[in-house]
Each structure stands twice: as structure tokens, then as C-alpha cells.
C-alpha positions as CSV (number, residue, x, y, z in Angstrom):
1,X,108.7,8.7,125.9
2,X,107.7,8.3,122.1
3,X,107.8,5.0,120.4
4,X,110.2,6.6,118.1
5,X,112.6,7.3,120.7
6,X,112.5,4.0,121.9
7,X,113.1,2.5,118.5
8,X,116.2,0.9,117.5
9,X,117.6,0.1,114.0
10,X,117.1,-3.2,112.9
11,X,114.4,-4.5,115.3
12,X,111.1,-5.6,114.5
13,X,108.1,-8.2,114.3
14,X,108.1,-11.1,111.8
15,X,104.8,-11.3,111.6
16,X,104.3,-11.0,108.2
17,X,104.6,-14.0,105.8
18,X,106.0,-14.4,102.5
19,X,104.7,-12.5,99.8
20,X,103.3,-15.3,97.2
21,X,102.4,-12.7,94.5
22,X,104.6,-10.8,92.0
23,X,106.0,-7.9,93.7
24,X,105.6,-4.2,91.8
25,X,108.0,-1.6,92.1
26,X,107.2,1.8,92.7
27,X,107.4,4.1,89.7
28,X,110.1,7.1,90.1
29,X,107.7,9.9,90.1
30,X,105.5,8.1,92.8
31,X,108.6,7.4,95.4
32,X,109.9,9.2,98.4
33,X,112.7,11.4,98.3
34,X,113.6,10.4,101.8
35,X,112.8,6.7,104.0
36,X,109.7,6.7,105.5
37,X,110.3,6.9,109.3
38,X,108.7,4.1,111.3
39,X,109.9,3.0,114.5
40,X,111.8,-0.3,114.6
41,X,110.4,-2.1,117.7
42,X,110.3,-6.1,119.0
43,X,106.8,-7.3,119.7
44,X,107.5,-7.2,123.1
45,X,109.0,-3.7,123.7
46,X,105.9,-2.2,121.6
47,X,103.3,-4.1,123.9
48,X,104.9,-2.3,126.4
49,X,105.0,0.7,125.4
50,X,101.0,0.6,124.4
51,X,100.3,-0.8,127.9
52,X,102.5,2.2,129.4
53,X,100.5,4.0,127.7
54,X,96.8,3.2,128.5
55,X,98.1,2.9,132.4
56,X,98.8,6.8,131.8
57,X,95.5,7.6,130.6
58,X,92.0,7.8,132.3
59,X,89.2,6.4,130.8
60,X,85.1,5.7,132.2
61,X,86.0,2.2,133.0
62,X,89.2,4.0,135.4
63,X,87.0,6.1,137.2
64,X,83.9,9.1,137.4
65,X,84.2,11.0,134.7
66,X,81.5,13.9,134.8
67,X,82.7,15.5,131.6
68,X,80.1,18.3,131.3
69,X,78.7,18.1,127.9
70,X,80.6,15.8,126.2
71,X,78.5,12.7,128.4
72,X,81.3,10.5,128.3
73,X,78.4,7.7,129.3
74,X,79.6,4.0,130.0
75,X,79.6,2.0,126.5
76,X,78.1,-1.8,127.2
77,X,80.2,-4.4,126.1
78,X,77.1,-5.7,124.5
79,X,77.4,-3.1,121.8
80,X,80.8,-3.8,121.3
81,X,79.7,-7.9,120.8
82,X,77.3,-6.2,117.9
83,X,79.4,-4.0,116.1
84,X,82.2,-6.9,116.2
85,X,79.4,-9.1,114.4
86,X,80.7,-10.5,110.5
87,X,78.0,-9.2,108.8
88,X,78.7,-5.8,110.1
89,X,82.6,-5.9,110.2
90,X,82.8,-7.8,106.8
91,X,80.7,-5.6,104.4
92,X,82.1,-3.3,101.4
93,X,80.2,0.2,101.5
94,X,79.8,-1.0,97.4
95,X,77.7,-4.3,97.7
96,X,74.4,-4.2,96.1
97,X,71.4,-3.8,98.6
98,X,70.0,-7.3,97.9
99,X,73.5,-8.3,99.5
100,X,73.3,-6.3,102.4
101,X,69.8,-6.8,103.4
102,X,70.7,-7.1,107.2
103,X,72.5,-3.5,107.3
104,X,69.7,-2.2,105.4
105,X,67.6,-3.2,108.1
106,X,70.2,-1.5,110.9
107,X,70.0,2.2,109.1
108,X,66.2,1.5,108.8
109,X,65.8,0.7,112.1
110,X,67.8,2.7,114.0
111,X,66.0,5.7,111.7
112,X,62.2,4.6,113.1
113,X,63.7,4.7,116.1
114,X,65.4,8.2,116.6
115,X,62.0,9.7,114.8
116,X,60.0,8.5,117.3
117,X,62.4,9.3,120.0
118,X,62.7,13.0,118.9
119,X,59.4,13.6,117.1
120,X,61.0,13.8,113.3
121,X,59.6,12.6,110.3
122,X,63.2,11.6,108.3
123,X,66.6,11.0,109.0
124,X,70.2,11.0,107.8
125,X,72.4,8.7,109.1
126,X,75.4,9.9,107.2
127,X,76.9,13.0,109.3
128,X,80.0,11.7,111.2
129,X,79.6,13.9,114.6
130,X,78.1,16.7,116.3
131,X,79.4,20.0,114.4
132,X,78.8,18.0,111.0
133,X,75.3,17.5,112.3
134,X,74.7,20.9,113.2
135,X,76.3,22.1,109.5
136,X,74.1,19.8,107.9
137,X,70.8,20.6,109.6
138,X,71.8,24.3,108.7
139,X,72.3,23.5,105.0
140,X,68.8,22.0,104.9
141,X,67.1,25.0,106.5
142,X,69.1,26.8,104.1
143,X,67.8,24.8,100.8
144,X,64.5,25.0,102.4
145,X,64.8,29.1,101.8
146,X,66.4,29.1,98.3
147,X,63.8,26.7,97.4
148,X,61.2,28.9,98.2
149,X,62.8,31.9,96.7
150,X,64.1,33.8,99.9
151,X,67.4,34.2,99.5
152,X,67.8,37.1,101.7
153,X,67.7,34.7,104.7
154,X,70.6,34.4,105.6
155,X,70.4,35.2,109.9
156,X,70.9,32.7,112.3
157,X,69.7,32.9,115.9
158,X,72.4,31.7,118.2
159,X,71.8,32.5,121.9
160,X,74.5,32.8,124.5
161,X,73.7,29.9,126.6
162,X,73.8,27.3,123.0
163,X,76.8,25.0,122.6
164,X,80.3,26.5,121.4
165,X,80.1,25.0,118.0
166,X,77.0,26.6,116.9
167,X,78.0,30.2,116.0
168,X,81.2,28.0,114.0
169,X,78.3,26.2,112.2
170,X,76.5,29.0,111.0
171,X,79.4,30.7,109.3
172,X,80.4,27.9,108.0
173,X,77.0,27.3,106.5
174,X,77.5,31.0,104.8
175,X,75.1,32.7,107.9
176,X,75.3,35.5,109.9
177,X,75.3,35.1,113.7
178,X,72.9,37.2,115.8
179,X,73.5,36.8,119.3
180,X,70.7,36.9,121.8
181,X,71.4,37.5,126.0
182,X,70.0,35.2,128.5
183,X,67.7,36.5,130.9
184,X,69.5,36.7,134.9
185,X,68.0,33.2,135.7
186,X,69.8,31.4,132.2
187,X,66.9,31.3,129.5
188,X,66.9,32.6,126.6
189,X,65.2,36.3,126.9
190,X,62.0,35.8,124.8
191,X,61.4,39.6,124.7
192,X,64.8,40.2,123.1
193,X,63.5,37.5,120.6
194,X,60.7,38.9,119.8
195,X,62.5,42.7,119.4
196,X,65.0,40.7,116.9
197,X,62.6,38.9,114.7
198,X,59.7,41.5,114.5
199,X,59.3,42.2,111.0
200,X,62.6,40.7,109.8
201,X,62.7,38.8,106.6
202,X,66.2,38.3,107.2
203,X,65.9,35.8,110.2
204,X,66.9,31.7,108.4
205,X,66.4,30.3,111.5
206,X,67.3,29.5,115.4
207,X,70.0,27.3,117.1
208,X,69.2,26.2,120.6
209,X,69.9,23.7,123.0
210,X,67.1,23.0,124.8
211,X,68.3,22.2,128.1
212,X,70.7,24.2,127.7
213,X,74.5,23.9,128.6
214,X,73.7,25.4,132.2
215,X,71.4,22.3,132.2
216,X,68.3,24.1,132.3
217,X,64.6,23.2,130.5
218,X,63.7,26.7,129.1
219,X,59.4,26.6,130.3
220,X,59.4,29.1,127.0
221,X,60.7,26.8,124.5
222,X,57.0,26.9,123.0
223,X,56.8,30.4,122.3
224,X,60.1,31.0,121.1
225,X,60.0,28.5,118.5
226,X,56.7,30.0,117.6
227,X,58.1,33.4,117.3
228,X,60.4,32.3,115.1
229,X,58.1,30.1,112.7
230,X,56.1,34.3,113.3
231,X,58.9,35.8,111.0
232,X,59.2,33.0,108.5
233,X,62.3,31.3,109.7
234,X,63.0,27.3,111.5
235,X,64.0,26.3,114.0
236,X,67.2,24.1,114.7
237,X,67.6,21.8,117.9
238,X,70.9,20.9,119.5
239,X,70.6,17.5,120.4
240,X,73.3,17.4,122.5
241,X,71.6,17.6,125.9
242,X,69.0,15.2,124.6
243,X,70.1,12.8,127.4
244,X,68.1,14.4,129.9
245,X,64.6,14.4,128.0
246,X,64.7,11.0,125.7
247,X,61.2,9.4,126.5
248,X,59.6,12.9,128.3
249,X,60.0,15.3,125.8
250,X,60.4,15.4,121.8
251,X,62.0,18.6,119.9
252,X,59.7,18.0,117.5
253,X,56.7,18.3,119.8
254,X,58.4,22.0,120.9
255,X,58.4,23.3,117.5
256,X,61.7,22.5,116.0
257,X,61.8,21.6,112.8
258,X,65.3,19.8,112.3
259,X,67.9,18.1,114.6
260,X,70.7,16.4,115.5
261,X,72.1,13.6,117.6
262,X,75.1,12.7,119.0
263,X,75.2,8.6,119.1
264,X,78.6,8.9,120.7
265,X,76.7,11.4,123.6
266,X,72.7,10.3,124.1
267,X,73.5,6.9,122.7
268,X,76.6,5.5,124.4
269,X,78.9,4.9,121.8
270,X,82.1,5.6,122.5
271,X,83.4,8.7,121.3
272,X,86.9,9.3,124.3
273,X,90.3,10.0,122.2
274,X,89.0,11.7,119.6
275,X,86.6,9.3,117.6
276,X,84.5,7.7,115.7
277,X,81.0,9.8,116.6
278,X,78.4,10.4,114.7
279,X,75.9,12.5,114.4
280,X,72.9,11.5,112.2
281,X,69.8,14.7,111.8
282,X,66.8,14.8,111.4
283,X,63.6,16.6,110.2
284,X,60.1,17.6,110.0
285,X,58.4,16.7,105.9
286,X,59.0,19.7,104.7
287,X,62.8,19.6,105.3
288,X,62.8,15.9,104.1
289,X,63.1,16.2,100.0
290,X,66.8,17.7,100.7
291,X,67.9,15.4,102.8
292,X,71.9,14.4,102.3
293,X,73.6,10.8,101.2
294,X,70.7,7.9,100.6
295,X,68.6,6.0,103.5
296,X,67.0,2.8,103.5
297,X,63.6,1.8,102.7
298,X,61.0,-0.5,101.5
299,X,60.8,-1.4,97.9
300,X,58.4,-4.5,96.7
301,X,59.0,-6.4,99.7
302,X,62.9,-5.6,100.4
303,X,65.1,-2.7,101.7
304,X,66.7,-0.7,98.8
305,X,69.0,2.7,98.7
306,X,67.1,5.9,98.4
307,X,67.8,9.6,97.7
308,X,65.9,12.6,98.2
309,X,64.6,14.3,95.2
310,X,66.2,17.7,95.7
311,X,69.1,16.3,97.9
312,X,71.7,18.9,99.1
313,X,74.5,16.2,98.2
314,X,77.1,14.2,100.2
315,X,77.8,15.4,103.9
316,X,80.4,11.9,104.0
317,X,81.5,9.3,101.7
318,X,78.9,6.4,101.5
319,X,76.6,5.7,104.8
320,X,78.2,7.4,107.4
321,X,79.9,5.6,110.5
322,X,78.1,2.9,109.9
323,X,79.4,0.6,113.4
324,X,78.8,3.0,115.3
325,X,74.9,3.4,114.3
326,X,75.3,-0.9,114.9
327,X,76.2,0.4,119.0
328,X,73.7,2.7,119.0
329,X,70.8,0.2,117.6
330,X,71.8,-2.2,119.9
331,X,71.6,0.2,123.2
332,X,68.1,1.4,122.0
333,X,66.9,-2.3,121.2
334,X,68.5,-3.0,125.2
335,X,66.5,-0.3,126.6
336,X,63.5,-0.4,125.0
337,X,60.3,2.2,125.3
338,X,60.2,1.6,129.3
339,X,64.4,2.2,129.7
340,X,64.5,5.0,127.0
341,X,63.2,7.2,129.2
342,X,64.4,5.7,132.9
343,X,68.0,6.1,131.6
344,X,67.1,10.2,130.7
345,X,65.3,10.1,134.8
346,X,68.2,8.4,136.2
347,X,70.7,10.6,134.9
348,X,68.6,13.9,135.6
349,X,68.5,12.2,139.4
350,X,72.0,12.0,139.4
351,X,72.3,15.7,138.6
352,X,70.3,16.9,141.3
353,X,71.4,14.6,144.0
354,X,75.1,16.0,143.4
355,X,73.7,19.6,143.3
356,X,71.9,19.4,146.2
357,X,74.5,17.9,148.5
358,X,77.3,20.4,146.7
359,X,75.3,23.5,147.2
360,X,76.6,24.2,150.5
361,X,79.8,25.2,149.7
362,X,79.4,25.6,145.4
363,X,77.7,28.4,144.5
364,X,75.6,26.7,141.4
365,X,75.0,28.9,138.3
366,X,71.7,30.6,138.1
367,X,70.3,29.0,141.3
368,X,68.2,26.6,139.4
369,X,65.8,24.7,142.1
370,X,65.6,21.6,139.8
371,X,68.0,21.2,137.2
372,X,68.8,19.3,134.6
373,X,71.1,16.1,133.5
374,X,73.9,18.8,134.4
375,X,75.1,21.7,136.2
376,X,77.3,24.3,136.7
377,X,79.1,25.1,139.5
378,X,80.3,29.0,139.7
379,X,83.8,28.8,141.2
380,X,84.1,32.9,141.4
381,X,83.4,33.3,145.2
382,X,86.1,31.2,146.1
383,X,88.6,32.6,143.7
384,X,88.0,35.9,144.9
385,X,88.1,34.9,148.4
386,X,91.2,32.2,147.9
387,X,92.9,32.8,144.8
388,X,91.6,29.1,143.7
389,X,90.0,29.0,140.2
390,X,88.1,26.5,138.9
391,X,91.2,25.5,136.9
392,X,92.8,24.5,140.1
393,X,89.8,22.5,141.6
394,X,89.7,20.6,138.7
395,X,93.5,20.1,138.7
396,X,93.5,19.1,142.5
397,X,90.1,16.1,141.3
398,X,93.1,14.6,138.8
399,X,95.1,13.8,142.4
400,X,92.0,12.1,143.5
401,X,91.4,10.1,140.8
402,X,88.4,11.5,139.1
403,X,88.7,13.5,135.5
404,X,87.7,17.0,135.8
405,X,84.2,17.9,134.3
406,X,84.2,20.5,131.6
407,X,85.8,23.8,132.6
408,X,85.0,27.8,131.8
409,X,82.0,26.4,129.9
410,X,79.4,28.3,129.5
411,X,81.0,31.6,129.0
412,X,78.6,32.8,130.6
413,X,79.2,31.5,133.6
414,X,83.3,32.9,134.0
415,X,84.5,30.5,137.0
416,X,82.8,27.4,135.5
417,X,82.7,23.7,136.1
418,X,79.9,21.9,134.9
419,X,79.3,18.4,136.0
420,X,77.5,15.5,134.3
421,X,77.3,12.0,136.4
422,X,75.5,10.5,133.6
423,X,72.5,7.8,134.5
424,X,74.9,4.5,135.2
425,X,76.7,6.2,138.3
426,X,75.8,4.5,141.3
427,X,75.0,6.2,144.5
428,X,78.0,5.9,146.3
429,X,80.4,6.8,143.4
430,X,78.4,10.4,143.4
431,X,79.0,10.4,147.1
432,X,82.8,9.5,147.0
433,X,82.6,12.0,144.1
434,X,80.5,14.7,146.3
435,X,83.0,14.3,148.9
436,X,86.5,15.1,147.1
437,X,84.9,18.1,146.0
438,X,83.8,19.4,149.1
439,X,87.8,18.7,150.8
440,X,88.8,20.4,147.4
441,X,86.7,23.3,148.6
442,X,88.3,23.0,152.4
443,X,91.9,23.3,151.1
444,X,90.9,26.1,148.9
445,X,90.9,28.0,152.3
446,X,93.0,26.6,154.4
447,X,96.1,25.6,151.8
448,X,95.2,27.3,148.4
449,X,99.2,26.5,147.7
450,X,98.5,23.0,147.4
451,X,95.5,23.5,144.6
452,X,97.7,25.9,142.4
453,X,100.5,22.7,142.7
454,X,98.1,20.2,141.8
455,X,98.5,17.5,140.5
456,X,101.3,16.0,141.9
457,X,100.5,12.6,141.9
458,X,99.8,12.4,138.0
459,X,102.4,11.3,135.1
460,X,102.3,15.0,134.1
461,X,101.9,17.3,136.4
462,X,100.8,21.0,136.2
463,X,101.3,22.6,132.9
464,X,102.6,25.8,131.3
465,X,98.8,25.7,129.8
466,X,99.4,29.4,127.8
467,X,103.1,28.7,126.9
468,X,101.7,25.1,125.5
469,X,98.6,27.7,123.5
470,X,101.1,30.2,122.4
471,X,103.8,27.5,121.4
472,X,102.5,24.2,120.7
473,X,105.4,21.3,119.0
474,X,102.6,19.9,117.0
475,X,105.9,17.3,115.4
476,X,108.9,15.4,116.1
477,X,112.0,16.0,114.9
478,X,113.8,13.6,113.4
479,X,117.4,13.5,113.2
480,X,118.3,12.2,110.2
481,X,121.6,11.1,109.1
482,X,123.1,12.0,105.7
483,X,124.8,9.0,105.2
């Protein structure tokens, strides 16, 4: 039930005091025609209801969550203690530097630290997620061009196995997607490449994530970035995946000239329910006089604000999500240079350990003998042979307690679940984990009924998923009286 159906007239909180100052009315112009509606609640009845709420919802510290992708990693209350800190919480995004000397020194910080980590010379704080990353990195490489007069670059490389929001970024940038096939094993098809960007002054660059979203390391990553620096174009790298290679393996070591990070992915802040995230990218020198927004640095012996000399402009208003670069800081300064990289092991460990001991009875995408922090598990044999999709099995994990890991992703993989444990699942969660699915896969062929039913044991239960598509009630109605 809403709060606003549970709302009665005349209820509410007195938990404001008495205003002391002069109060203003509204102008005419500047009021609404109708009362604002707000539900009219007692303290207690709205505690409730928010508790009623979270009970109904499933969170990392409920349960496994391999969300594919999305890495919903467990956040440490420790960067929670940091971003709660005065002098974070307390600041105005106005204050001269001289005031804000300790901030100064986060965004400096945290900036040494992701170049080292990925190999870049620069960085951005100020993008506030993923996409925005990617649309930033793109309008760099895309300055970079019109700087140096060619303006007929306007072709992005996006192959089939990059993340969803790539192809969206590169319109959006004012590019023009070519898509490139992966070879039968998942990698990117370096001979295709090669056919596409031989002799074409058109190519602006290359989008890849590197592994990719089958959760494979492409051996090849070399050479294609090479190929593309052949034709005159850069190279852009997804740094979505970058949980798997943090400490082994920099982009900017494999050619790539620009990237992005997800802090609410790689860097454990928390990113479930829709936000905050943020998405900070970075680049090799050349890139670095277009850089976006300001970043902190060193000026006669204390931190100061500074802009690139050709910047593109403002990607966000002031210095990006600024707490949740605080979380981030404080889970690289936890790990330090030996746990950088034994979190990245760990969670590639945890990948492999669930792929083995599901391989039995999953067919896993590609066949890959090692993979990655992730994999995918192709669910097409079984709904051939049962009528049970991967939609159901991930329905029927909701009845045991465990959210579903990303579904139908990649496309090109058409019966897909991907699963991520992530590097702070222990042992015998993966094998309580390891065993659901393999009963899921037991009931797929011996009561397939019971997985197109499921869930049943959930506060919603199964879905009219295309009438929801085709007919979504994005708002409440209200009835309003006339009176």
C-alpha cells in the first residue's frame, strides 16, 4: 500500500518548532492552483510503513546478490563512518579553497590514486555515473579530433560483447555506431577490425570492455588498440569490469587512451535503488588539456582549484558526487597496494569456483576454461528441453532467498544469466548459492510448472512483465474533492 493511501486528513508530526522569523507570503503568480498533496501521517504509522517497506526489499546485507555487471559489492561501514565525517558533510560546494583544504586533499588523492591504479595521467572527478563517464570520455576524444582539425571523425567502434550503454553514448556524443561481431569463442574478431579501420579516416575511436560482459580477458587487447591508434583514432576503456584486473592489469598499459570508473561498482560505494554513483574518467596527456569541471592541485605550498586550458565545460554542477569519492578514498586507503589487487583475485576466484562446480548441469557461454570476475550461464538447452527460461530460474532463486543475477545480458548470449559473487562472498555462501541452482536445474525437468509459478513466497509474485512494458502507471491518481 502507498503512504498516500494510508494517509488521513489531519494527522501529522509536530516536529517542527515555531517559526521565530517574519513569515513571507507567496506572491500570486508564484502559487499553486491546487494544494500540494502530501500524505498526512503520525510519526508512528510512517515508521511503519518505511520499515514495511525495507522488510519487502532485498538488499547485499539480506542476502547473495550476484548481480551480473552491476557488482553490487558489500559497502564497509567504515566508509559510511568517513563520508558521515563534519568536514565532509558540512562544506558548501562555494567555500574558497583555503577553507576546504581537507576536501582538496580527498579529490587530490583519490585522483593519484585511480591514475596509478588504471595507468592514466589525469582525472575528472566530476561525472556522476557510468553512462555520464562514458559520454564524457567520448566528448574528450571528440575535442581531441576538432582540435586537430579532423572533423570528419565521427565513427565509433562499439563491439557486440561492450556494455549496453555504449552504443547510447556514442549517439549521444553526436557519433556513429559501427558494430563489430565477436569471434565463436567471445572476443572481439581482430580481423573484422582490421577490415573496418584499414584506410578509414572516419574511425574517432573504440569502446571496449576489456573483460568483457561474458567475463572474458581478450589475449588481443594489444593489437586491437594498436590497430586502432593505425587509423588515427583512440581508444576508450569501459571500466566497468575493472573489478577483476585492479592491481594486475592497467588500461593504460593496453593502449587505451581514456577511461572510466564506476566508484559505486570497482569501489564499493553503494549505488542499490537507483543512486548516488559516480563515475570519475580519466586520460592519457594528450587528452588532459580538455578535461571537464576543475581538479585539485598544488599551488605555492597549498591545494587550489584548477581548469584545463581548452576544457570541454561542465559535465555536473560543481565537483561531482563529492561523498561518494569520500567512500571510495577510504576503501582504497583500507586496501592498500597489497589488497588492491587481492580483492580483484578474490573475486576472479569466486567466479571460477562457482563456474566450475555449475558446469555440470549449466551450459556456460563460450566455454571459457578460466574466466573472469563473471560469467554467463546459457539457459537455451534447458528451455528447449523444459520450457524453463532463464527468466524462470531466476524467478524460482527469489523463493530461495537470493536476487537473480543479471538476465538476457549479453545479447549475445539469448538464454542468459550472468553471475558475479564479487570478492567478500565466503565459501560457503557460493556453495549454498551453487546448490539452489543446481535444485533449480532439477525441477526444471522434473516440475517445470513450479518454475513458470515462481515466486510464490515473495510480496509480489510473478508478473505480467510485457503488460507492465506495454502499460506502465508511472502516477497516482488522486481523487480530489471539489469542495
Amino acid at each position: 500500500m502507498l503512504v498516500f493511501e494510508k494517509s488521513r486528513p489531519g494527522r501529522g508530526v509536530s516536529a517542527l518548532p515555531e517559526c521565530d522569523v517574519e513569515v513571507l507570503a507567496v506572491g500570486e503568480k508564484d502559487r499553486r492552483e491546487s494544494e500540494l498533496h502530501l500524505p498526512e501521517m503520525a510519526e508512528v504509522d510512517l515508521s511503519r510503513h518505511y520499515t514495511e517497506l525495507e522488510r519487502k526489499s532485498h538488499g547485499v546485507n539480506d542476502g547473495f546478490y550476484p548481480l551480473g555487471s552491476c557488482t553490487m559489492k558489500y559497502n564497509p561501514k567504515i566508509n559510511e563512518q568517513a563520508a558521515s565525517l563534519e568536514g565532509f558533510t558540512g562544506v558548501h560546494p562555494l567555500q574558497p579553497a583555503e577553507t576546504v583544504q581537507g576536501c582538496l586533499k580527498v579529490m587530490k588523492e583519490t585522483e593519484d590514486a585511480l591514475c596509478e591504479i588504471t595507468g592514466m595521467s589525469r582525472f575528472t572527478l566530476q561525472p556522476a555515473a557510468g553512462a555520464h563517464g562514458e559520454f564524457t570520455g567520448l566528448l574528450l576524444i571528440k575535442a581531441y579530433h576538432l582540435a586537430n582539425g579532423d572533423t570528419k571523425r565521427k565513427k565509433i567502434i562499439v563491439p557486440d560483447s561492450a556494455h549496453g550503454t555504449n552504443p547510447a553514448s556514442a549517439v549521444m556524443a553526436g557519433m556513429e555506431v559501427i558494430n563489430v561481431d565477436s569471434t565463436p569463442d567471445g572476443l572481439v574478431d581482430v580481423d573484422k577490425l582490421r577490415e573496418v579501420c584499414d584506410g578509414n579516416d572516419e574511425i574517432a575511436g573504440l569502446m571496449l570492455t576489456n573483460p568483457n560482459t561474458a567475463g572474458l580477458f581478450d589475449p588481443n587487447i594489444k593489437e586491437i588498440t594498436d590497430i586502432i591508434h593505425s587509423c588515427g583514432g583512440q581508444c576508450y576503456y569501459d571500466g566497468a569490469n575493472l573489478n577483476a584486473i585492479m592491481g594486475w592489469a592497467r588500461p593504460g598499459d593496453m593502449g587505451f587512451d581514456c577511461v572510466h570508473l564506476n566508484l559505486h561498482k570497482t569501489f564499493s560505494t553503494p549505488h542499490g535503488g537507483g543512486g548516488p554513483g559516480s563515475g570519475p574518467v580519466g586520460c592519457k596527456e594528450h587528452l588532459a588539456k580538455f578535461m571537464p569541471g576543475v581538479r585539485a592541485e598544488e599551488k605555492d605550498g597549498a591545494l587550489d582549484f584548477a581548469k584545463a586550458e581548452e576544457s570541454l565545460g561542465e559535465m555536473k554542477s560543481f565537483y561531482g558526487n563529492f561523498l561518494v569519492v569520500v567512500r571510495a578514498l577510504t576503501y582504497i586507503k583500507m586496501l592498500g597496494r597489497e589488497g588492491i589487487p587481492q580483492a580483484s583475485k578474490n573475486a576472479v576466484l569466486n567466479a571460477n569456483y562457482m563456474m566450475k562446480k555449475l558446469s555440470s548441469k549449466y551450459d556456460i557461454a563460450f566455454n571459457p576454461a578460466v574466466c573472469m570476475h563473471e560469467f554467463v550461464m546459457d539457459i537455451g538447452r534447458q528451455a528447449k528441453e523444459t520450457g524453463v527460461t532463464a527468466m524462470d530460474i531466476a524467478k524460482g532463486l527469489l523463493d530461495n532467498h537470493i536476487h537473480p543475477p543479471t538476465m538476457y545480458f549479453p545479447l549475445t548470449v539469448h538464454e542468459a544469466l550472468m553471475a558475479e559473487p564479487t570478492e567478500t562472498e565466503s565459501k560457503e555462501t557460493l556453495d549454498q548459492a551453487i546448490e539452489v541452482f543446481l535444485k533449480l536445474n532439477e525441477i526444471a525437468y522434473s516440475d517445470p510448472e513450479q518454475l513458470h509459478n515462481a515466486p510464490v513466497t515473495t510480496p509480489v509474485t510473478r508478473l505480467d512483465e510485457v503488460g507492465a512494458a506495454r502499460h506502465p502507471v508511472l502516477k497516482y491518481d488522486f481523487e480530489v474533492s471539489n469542495e
